[in-house]
Backbone as CSV, one residue per row, in Angstrom:
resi,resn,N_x,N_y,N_z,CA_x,CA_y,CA_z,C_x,C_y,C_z
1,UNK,2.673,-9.060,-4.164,3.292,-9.903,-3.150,2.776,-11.320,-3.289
2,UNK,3.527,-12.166,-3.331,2.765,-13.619,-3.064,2.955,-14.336,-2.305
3,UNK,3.437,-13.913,-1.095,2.100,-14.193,0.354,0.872,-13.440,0.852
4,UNK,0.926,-12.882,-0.142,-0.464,-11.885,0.120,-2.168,-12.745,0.655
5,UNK,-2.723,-12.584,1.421,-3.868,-13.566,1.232,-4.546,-12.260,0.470
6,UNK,-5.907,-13.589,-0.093,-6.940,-12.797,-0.414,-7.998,-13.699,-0.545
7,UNK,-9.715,-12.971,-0.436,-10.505,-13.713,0.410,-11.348,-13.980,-0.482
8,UNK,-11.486,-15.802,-0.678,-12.172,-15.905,-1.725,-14.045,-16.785,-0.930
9,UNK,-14.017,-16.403,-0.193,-15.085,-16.350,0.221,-15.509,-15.902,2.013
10,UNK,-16.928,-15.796,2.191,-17.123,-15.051,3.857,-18.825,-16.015,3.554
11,UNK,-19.164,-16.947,4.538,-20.407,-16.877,4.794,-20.545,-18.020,6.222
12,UNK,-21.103,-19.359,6.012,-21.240,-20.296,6.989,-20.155,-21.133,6.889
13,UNK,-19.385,-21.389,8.303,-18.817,-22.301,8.812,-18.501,-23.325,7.627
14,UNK,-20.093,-23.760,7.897,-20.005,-25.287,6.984,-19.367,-24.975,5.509
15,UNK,-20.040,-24.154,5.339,-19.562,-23.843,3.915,-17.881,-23.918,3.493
16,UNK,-17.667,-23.148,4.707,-16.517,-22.349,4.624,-15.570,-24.067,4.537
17,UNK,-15.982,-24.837,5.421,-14.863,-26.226,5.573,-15.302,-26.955,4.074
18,UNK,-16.600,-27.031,3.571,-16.573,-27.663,2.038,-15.304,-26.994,1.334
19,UNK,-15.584,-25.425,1.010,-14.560,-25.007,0.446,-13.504,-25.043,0.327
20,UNK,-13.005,-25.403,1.546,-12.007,-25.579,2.123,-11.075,-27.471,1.602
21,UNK,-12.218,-28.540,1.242,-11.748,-29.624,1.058,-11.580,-29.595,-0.620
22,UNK,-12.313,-28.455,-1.393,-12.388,-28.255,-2.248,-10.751,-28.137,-2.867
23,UNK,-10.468,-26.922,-2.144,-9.341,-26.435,-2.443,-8.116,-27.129,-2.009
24,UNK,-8.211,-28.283,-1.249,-7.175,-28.939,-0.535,-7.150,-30.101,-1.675
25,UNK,-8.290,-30.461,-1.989,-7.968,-31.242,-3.183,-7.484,-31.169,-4.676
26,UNK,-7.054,-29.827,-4.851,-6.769,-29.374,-6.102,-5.637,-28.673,-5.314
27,UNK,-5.371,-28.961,-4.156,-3.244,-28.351,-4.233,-3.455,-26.873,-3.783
28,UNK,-4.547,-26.332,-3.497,-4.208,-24.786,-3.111,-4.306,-24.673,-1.555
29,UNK,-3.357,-24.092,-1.162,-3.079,-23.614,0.442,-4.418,-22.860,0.572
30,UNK,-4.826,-22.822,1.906,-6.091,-21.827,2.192,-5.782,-21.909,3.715
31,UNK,-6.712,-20.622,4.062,-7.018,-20.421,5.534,-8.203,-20.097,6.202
32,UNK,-8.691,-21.062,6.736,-10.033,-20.293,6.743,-10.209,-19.488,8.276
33,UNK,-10.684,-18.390,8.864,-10.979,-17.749,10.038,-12.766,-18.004,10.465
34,UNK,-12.436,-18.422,11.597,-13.805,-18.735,12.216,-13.989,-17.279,13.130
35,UNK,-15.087,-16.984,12.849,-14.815,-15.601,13.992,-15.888,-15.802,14.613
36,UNK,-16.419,-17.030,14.936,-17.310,-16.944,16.043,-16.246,-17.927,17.316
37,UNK,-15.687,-18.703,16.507,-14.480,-19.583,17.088,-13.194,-18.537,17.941
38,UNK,-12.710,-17.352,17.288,-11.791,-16.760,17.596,-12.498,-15.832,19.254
39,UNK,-13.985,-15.467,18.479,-14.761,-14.780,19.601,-14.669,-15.430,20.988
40,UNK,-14.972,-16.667,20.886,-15.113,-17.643,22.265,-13.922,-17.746,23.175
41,UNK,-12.623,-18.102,21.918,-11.384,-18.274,22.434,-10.773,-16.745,23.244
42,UNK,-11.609,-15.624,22.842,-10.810,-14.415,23.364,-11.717,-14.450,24.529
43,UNK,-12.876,-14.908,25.032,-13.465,-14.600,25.832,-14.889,-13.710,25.513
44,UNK,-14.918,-13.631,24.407,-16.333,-13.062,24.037,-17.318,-13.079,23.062
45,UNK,-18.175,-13.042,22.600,-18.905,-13.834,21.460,-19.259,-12.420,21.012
46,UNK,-19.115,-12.460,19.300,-19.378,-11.113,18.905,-21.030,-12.158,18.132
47,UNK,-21.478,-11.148,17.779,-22.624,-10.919,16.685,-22.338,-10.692,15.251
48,UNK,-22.003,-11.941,14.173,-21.325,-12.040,13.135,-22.466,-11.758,12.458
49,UNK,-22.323,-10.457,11.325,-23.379,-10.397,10.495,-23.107,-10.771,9.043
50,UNK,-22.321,-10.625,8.424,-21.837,-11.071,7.492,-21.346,-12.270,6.688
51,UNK,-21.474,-13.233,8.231,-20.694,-14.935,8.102,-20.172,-14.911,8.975
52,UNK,-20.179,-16.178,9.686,-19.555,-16.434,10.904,-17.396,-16.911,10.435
53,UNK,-17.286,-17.451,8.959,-16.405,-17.916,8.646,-15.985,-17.248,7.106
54,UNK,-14.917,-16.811,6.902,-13.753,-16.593,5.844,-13.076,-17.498,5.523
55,UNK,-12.607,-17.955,3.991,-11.366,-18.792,3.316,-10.890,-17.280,2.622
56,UNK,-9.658,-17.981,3.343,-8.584,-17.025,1.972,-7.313,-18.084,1.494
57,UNK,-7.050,-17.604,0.217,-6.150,-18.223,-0.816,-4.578,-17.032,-0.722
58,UNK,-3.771,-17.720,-0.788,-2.453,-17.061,-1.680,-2.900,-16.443,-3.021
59,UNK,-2.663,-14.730,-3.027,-2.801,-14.422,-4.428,-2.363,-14.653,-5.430
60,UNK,-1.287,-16.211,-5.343,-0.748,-16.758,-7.067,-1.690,-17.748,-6.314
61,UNK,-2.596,-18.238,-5.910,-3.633,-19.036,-6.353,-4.988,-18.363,-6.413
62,UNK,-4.809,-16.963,-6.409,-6.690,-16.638,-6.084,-7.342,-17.137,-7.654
63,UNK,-6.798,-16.844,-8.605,-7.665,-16.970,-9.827,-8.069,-18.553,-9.750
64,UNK,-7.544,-19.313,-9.874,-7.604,-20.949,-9.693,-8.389,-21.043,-8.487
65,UNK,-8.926,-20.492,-7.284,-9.874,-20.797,-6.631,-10.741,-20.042,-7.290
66,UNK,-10.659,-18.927,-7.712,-12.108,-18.818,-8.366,-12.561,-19.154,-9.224
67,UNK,-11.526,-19.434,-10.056,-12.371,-20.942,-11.516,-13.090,-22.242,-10.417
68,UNK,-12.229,-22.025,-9.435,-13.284,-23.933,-9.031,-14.370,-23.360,-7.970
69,UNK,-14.428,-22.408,-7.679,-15.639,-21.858,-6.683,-16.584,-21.896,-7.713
70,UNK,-16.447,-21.008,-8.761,-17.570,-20.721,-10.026,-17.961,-22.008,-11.001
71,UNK,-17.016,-22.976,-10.650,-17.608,-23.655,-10.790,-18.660,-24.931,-10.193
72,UNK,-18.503,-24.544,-9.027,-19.133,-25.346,-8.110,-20.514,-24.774,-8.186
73,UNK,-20.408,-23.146,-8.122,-21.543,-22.673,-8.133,-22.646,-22.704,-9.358
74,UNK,-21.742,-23.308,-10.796,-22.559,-23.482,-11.997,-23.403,-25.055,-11.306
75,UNK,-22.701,-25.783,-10.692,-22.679,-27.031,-10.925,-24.095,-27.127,-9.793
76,UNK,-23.920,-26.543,-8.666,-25.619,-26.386,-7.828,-26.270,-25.670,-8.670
77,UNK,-26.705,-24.842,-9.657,-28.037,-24.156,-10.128,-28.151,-25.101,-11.105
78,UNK,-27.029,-25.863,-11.646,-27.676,-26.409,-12.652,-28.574,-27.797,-11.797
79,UNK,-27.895,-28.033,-10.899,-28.793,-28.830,-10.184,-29.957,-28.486,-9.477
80,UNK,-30.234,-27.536,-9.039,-30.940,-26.687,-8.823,-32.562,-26.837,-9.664
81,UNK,-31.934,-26.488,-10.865,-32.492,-26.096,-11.749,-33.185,-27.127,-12.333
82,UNK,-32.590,-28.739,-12.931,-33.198,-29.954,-12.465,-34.008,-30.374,-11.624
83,UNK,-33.824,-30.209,-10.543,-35.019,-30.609,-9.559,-35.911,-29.634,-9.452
84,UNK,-36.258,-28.911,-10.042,-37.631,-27.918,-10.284,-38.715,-28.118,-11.027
């Protein structure tokens, strides 16, 4: 199907909106779910253990977010890895 979502990442908020400008700048639709945000709005605050926030992609773009996620993630260790 390609409106299918699929979830190319789950952790912090913040994160979740970098990713998010990431992918807006290279043309891919995304969505991200706040579920500490959705919690409040229903009236109740859950206990997020996993990440408070999800991005998901259209599955004719998941591969293309995960070339530029993986590469973001080469691009901090190698920095990382520099300042050590």
């Amino acid at each position: 199907m390609e409106n299918e979502l699929k979830k190319v990442y789950t952790g912090s908020y913040m994160n979740a909106e970098f990713i998010g400008s990431v992918l807006d700048q290279n043309d891919i639709r995304f969505l991200i779910r706040n579920y500490q945000q959705e919690g409040l709005l229903a009236g109740w605050a859950a206990n997020v253990i996993k990440g408070d926030a999800s991005v998901y992609v259209f599955s004719e773009d998941y591969n293309k977010a995960m070339l530029l996620l993986d590469d973001i993630n080469a691009t901090d260790i190698e920095e990382d890895e520099t300042n050590s």
